[in-house]
N, C-alpha and C positions, 0 to 999 in steps of 0.2 A: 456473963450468962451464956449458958450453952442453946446453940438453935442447930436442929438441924436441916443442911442447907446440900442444894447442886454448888457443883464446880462455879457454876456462872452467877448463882447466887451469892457464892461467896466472893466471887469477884469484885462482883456490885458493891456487895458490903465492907470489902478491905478499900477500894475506891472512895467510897464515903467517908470510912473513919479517915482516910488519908489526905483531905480534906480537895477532894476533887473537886473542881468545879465546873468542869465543862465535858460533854461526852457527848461523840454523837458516832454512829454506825448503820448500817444495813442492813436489811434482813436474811440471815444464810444459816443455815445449819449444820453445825450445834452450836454456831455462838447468842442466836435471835434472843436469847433470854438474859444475856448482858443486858442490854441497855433497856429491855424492858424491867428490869428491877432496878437498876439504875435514877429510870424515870418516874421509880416511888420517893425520893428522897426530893424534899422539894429545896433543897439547899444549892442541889446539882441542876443547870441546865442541859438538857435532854433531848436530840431531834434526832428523828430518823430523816437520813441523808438522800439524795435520789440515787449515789452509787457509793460506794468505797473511796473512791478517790475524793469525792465531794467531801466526805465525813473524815479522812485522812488531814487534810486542807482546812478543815473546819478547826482541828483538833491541834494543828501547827499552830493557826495565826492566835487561836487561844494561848499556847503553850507562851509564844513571846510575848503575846500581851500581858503573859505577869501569870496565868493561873495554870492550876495543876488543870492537866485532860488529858481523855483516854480514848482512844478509837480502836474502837472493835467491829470483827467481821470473820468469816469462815476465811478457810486456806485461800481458792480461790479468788477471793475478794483483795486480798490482798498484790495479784497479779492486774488488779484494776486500779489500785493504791501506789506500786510502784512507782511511777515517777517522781511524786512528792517526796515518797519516802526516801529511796535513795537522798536524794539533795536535802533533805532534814537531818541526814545524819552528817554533812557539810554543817550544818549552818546551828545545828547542835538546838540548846532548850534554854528560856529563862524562865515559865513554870515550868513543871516536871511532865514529860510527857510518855506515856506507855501506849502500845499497839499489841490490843490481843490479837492473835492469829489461833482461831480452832480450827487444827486440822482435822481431816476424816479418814485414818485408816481405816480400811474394809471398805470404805466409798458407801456408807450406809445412804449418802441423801447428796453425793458428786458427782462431778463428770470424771474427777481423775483422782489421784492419790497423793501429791505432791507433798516431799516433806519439807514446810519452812523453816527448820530450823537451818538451813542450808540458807535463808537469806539472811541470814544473822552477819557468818563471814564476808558475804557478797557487798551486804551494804554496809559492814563498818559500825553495825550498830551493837549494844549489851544488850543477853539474851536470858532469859527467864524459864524455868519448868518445873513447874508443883506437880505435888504428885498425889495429893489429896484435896477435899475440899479445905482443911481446916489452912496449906500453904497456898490455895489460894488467895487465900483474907491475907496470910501475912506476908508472903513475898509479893502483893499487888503494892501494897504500904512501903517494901521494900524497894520494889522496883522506880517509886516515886521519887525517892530518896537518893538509889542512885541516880536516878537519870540529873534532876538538879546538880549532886556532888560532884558529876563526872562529864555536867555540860552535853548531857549524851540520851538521844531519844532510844525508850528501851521494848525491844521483842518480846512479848508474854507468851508464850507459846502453849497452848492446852489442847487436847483430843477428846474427841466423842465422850470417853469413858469417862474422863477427868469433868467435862463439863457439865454429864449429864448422871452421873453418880452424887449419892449424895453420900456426907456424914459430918459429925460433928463437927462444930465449929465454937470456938469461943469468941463473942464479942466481944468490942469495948466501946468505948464514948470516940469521938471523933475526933483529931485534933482544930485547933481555930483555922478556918477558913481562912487563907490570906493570899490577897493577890498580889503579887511583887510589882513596883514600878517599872515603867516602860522606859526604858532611854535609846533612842535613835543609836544605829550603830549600823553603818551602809557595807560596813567590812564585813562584819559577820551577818547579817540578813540579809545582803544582795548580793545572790550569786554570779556575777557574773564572772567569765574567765579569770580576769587580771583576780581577784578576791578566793577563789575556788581553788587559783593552784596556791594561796598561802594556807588557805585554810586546810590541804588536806594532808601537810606537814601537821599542824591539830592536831586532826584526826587521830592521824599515828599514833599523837604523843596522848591521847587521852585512851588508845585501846593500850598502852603499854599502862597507863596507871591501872587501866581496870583487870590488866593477868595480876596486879598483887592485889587486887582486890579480891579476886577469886581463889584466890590459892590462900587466903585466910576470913572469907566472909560464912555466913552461920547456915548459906544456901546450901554449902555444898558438908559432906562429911564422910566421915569415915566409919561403921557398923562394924565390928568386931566379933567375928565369928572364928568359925573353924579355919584357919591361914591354908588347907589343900586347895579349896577353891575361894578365887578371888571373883565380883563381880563389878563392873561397872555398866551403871546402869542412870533411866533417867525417866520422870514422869512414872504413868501407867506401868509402864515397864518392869518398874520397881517392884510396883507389886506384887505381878505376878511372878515375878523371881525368889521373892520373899515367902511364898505360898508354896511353891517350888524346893525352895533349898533351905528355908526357918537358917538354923542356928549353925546349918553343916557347911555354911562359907560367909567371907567376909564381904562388906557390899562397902563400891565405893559411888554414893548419891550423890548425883551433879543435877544441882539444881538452878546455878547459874553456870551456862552451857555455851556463853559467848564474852567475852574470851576465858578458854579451859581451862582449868586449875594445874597445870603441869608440874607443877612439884609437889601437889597430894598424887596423881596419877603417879609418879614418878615413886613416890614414898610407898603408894597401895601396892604397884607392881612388883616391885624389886624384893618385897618381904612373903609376898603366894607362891603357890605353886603353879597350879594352873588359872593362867586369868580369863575368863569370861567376856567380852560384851554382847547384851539383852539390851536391843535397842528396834522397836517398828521401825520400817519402812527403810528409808538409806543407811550407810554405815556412817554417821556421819560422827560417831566417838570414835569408831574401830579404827578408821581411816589418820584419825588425829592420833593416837592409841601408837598406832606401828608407823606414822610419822616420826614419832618419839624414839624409835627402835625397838620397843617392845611387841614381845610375839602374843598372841592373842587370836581366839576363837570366837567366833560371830556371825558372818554372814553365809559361812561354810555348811553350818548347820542350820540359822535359823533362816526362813523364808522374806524376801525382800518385800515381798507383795500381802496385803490384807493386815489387820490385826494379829497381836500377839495374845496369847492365852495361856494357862500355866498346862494344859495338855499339849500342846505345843511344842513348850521349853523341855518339859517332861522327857515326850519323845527325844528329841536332838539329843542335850546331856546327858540325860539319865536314862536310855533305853531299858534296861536292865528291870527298873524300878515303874515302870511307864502301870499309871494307877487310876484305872475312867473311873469314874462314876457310874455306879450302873444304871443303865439307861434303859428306857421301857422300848422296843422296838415298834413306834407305832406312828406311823408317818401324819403330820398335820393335812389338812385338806388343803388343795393347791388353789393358792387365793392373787393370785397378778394384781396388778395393781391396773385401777381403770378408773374413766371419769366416773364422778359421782351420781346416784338417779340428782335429776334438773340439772347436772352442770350444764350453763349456758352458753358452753364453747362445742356441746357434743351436736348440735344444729348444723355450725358450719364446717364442721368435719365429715359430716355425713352428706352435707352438700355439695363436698370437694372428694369425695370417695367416689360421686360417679365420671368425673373425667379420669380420663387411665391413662392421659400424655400430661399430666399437671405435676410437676416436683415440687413438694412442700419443705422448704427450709423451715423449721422449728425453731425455739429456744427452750431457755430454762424455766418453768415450773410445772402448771399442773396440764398445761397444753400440751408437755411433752409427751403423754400418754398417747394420743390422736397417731403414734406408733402403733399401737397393741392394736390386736385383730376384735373385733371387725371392720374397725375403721380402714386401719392400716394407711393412714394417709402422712404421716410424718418421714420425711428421707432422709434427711441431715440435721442432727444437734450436734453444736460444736462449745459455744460457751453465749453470756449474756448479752442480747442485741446482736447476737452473731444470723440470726435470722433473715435479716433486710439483707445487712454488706454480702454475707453468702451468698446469697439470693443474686446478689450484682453480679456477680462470679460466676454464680453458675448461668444464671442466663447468656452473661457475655462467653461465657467460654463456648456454651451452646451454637451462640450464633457463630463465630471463629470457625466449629464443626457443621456449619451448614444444616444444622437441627433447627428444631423450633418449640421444646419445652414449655410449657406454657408455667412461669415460675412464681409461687404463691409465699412470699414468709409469710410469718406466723409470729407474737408475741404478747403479751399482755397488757395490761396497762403499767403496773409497773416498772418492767422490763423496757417499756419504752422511754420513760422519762429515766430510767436507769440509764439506758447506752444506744437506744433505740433513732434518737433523734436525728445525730449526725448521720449514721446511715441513710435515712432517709434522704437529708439533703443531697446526697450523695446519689439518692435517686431520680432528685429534680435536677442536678448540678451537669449531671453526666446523661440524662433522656432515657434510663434505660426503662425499658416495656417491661416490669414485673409488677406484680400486685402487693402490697402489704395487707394482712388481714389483725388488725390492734382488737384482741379480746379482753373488751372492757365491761370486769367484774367490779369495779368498784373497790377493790383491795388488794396488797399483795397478800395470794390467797395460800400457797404452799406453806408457807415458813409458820403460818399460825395466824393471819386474818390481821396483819400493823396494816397503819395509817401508810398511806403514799401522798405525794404530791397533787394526785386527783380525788382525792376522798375529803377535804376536805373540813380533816381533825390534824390536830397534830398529836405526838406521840402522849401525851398529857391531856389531850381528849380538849383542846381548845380549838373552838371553831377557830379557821383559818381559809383565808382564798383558794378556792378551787379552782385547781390549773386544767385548763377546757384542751382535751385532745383534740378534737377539731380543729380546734383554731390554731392551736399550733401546725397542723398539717396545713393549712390552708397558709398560713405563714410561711410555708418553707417553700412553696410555690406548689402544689398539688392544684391544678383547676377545679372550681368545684364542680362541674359533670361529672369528675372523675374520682368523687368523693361517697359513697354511702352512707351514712349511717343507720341500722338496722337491731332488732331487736330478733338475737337470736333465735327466740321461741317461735319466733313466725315464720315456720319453714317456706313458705310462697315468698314471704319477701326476701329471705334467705335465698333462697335460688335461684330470686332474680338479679339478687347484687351479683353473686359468683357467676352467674353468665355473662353480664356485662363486664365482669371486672375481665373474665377470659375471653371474650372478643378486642377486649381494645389493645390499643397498639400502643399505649403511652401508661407512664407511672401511674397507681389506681390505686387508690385505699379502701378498704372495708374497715368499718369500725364499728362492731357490735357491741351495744350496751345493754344489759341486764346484770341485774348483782349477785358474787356467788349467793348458790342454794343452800351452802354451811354458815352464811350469817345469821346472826339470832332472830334480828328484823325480819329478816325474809323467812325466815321456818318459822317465827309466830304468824307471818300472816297467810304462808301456805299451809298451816296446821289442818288437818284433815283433807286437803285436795287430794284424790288421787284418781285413779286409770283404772278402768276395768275393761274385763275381754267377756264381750258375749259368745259364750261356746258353740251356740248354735249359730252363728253366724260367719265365725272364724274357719278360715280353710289352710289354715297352718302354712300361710304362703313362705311364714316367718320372717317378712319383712319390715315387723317389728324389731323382730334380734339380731337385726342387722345393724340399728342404731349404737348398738354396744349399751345398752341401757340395763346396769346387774339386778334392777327391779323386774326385771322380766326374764323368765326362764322358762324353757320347754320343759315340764312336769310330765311322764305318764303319756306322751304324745300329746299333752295340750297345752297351749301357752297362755300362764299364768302369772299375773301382776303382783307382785308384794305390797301391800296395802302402806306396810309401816314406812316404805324403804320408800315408795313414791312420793313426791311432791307436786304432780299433775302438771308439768310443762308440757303435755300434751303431743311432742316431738309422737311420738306413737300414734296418739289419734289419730297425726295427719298424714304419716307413712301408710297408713291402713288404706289399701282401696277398696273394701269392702263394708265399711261402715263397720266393725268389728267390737273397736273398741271406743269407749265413751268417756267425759269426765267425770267424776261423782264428787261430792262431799261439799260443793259449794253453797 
């Protein structure tokens, strides 16, 4: 039966027919809808992990206890996964085990652009890239397959486009779930030196079986076109090369992309004219390509940086032929990105917008906005839990310079039980005087509103222990004087944590709780709350619109509340010294 399906759906579903049994991942984008359709199937167990590494690890100890697993995560996620992974490709699979990595060319939702198919080589591991939904399904079944055959944990590599396009797919029935017996083996599953330098003799001998596996498996092929131009090419790429150049060159599709088919390359080149490689981001064919000896065009013309598009390719190759669409010249209205009306993090940004010697180290999600003006209180985003360690840094380095910074990270709740924690310790361990501020909404709220460790569901929606941030702070030795907990909507008590937290002279926590305003719970039961401005009362001091609240706008020289767009957190009310504005609708 045909369904149509995303990249990630179809993931899901080649995973299932292939009789996976274990899967667990993190929330990043574009991969977050792996393992949530994953965790429709109730055959497969399911959990969102607190980080990458955690679900990497999760995904191993399953792998040798006999069952097929899958661990999935965005590009970056997998620079958190590293360590395991490396040493899994040491210590190989007894069920099958696959690692998707979505990357983000263009950085639609990144910090950076990194292309993994570059950790394919690195770590020694078989590498994977569908170039539609429909090889999604069947190279994940694939990819199962080898990894069992060839003892060898395998790289799935997909992008934005691949993950979050859809089209056809054919399904079919699943095969029987079977989990292989466990037999003790200290040689091959304990790394230690003496075992590590036999084992990567292995290695070797298992990447030398998988180049003939490449150079005759069903991933990769050969399209026969017009022999002037030759292409190689790989994933999305494909496409739009295809869209590009139809039937007037021949394409040679690599879709298993670790280790490379060198005698189809070898066979494509020698019979074109001109050879092409159409690859985003690194040259990481082209480089293999003119390793080989063969000459070849690639990174000369096409751009190393952003997505690929067949306007693009058009330009570079085909100048001559270069064919836009015609396009309406009519610019969209300029819409940034800013917290949402009630987000419960825009209280203490605005409480920390009025010290002008305070440096806010930031992290990853929707707190990272607390940049954009009017807050403008965010300084440094670096990567996830990098907020606190930063923050160690910059304050010590501060002091080393005879300054005195007063230094505030920033992080959410899941971002803390993600990578958040050890920092901290790192703040009791070493006495340094900075603040953490844990903004606890109740969800990891960016990615699409998944369960975490403190919510208190698991990914299947099964009540589970609620892991208590507090206590963990107070665990790791935070005093409690030196602890808040506050409910961001109450900007008095809000500004009285942030003054205390910036007078003291020792590690300080702030930990606000309210849950985001985009949960269903919470917009059914603020349904109709909102804010109004009495006009004749208001003197347009506009220190209102200073909150950055996009419910509120200077209309006509008066400022005017959006009924639909408010949800009555009242951060306004209380900005107002003029008794201005009021709450309605309760």
């Amino acid at each position: 039966m045909k369904k149509l399906m995303s990249g990630n759906e179809a993931i899901a579903r080649g995973a299932f027919e292939a009789g996976c049994s274990v899967a667990a991942a993190y929330p990043g984008t574009p991969s977050t809808e792996i393992l949530e359709n994953l965790s429709l199937y109730k055959e497969i167990y399911a959990e969102w992990s607190p980080n990458e590494k955690v679900a990497l690890e999760v995904a191993c100890g399953a792998s040798i206890s006999g069952a097929r697993s899958l661990a999935a995560m965005k590009h970056v996620g997998l620079n958190v996964a590293a360590d395991p992974f490396f040493t899994m490709a040491y210590e190989g699979v007894n069920g099958g085990l696959v690692i998707v990595s979505a990357d983000d060319p263009g950085m639609h939702s990144s910090q950076n652009e990194q292309d993994n198919r570059l950790y394919a080589p690195f770590a020694k591991v078989a590498m994977m890239e569908p170039a539609d939904s429909q090889e999604c399904k069947g190279f994940i079944k694939e990819a199962f397959e080898v990894s069992e055959k060839y003892d060898i944990p395998v790289l799935f590599r997909v992008t934005t486009r691949i993950c979050h396009s859809k089209g056809l797919v054919e399904t079919g029935d699943p095969v029987e779930r079977v989990v292989k017996d466990y037999k003790k083996d200290v040689k091959k599953y304990v790394m230690t030196p003496a075992h590590a330098r036999i084992i990567h003799y292995e290695v070797e001998k298992r990447l030398a079986r998988l180049k003939n596996y490449a150079n005759h498996c069903p991933l990769n092929k050969i399209e026969w076109g017009s022999k002037e131009i030759g292409i190689v090419t790989s994933g999305i790429s494909y496409q739009h090369a295809r869209e590009v150049f139809g039937n007037n060159a021949s394409y040679l599709k690599i879709g298993f992309s670790h280790p490379l088919p060198d005698e189809m390359i070898r066979k494509f080149a020698q019979v074109v004219g001109k050879l092409y490689v159409i690859e985003e981001n690194e040259p990481y064919l082209e480089h293999h390509i003119k390793s080989l000896g063969f000459a070849c065009v690639g990174k000369e013309y096409l751009p190393i940086c952003e997505e690929l598009n067949p306007d693009i390719i058009r330009k570079a190759f085909l100048p001559k032929e270069d064919k836009k669409l015609h396009q309406v010249d009519i610019q969209a209205p300029h819409r940034p990105p800013v917290l949402c009306p009630g987000c419960p993090h825009r209280g203490v940004y605005y409480a920390l917008s009025k010290y002008k010697d305070v440096v806010v180290t930031g992290d990853i999600g929707c707190y990272t906005l607390g940049m954009m003006p009017p807050l403008n209180v965010t300084d440094v985003v670096i990567c996830m839990g990098a907020s606190v360690s930063a923050g160690i840094g910059f304050k010590r380095g501060s002091m080393q310079g005879n300054r005195n910074e007063k230094v505030f990270g920033s992080m959410g709740d899941s971002t803390f039980f993600h990578s958040g924690i050890t920092g901290l310790i790192d703040v009791v361990y070493n006495k340094t005087p900075m603040v953490l501020v844990i903004l606890d909404n109740s969800i990891t709220a960016m990615t699409g509103h998944q369960e975490n460790p403190g919510t208190g569901k698991t990914i299947k929606g099964e009540i589970t222990t609620k892991v208590d941030i507090a206590q963990i702070v107070r665990a790791v030795g935070i005093k409690g004087e030196n602890i808040r907990i506050i409910d961001p909507y109450d900007l008095t008590a809000t500004n009285n944590a942030v003054k205390d937290a910036y007078h003291s002279e020792e590690p300080f926590v702030i930990i606000t709780k309210q849950p985001c305003a985009l949960i269903k719970e919470v917009q059914k039961k603020r349904a109709g709350l909102h804010c109004v401005v009495d006009q004749e009362k208001c003197t347009k001091c506009k220190a209102c619109i200073r909150t950055g609240c996009p419910a509120i706008a200077l209309k006509h020289d008066r400022v005017e509340i959006d009924s639909s767009m408010c949800n009555g957190c009242t951060l306004c009310v209380q900005v107002c010294k003029f008794d201005s504005i009021t709450k309605a609708g309760e």
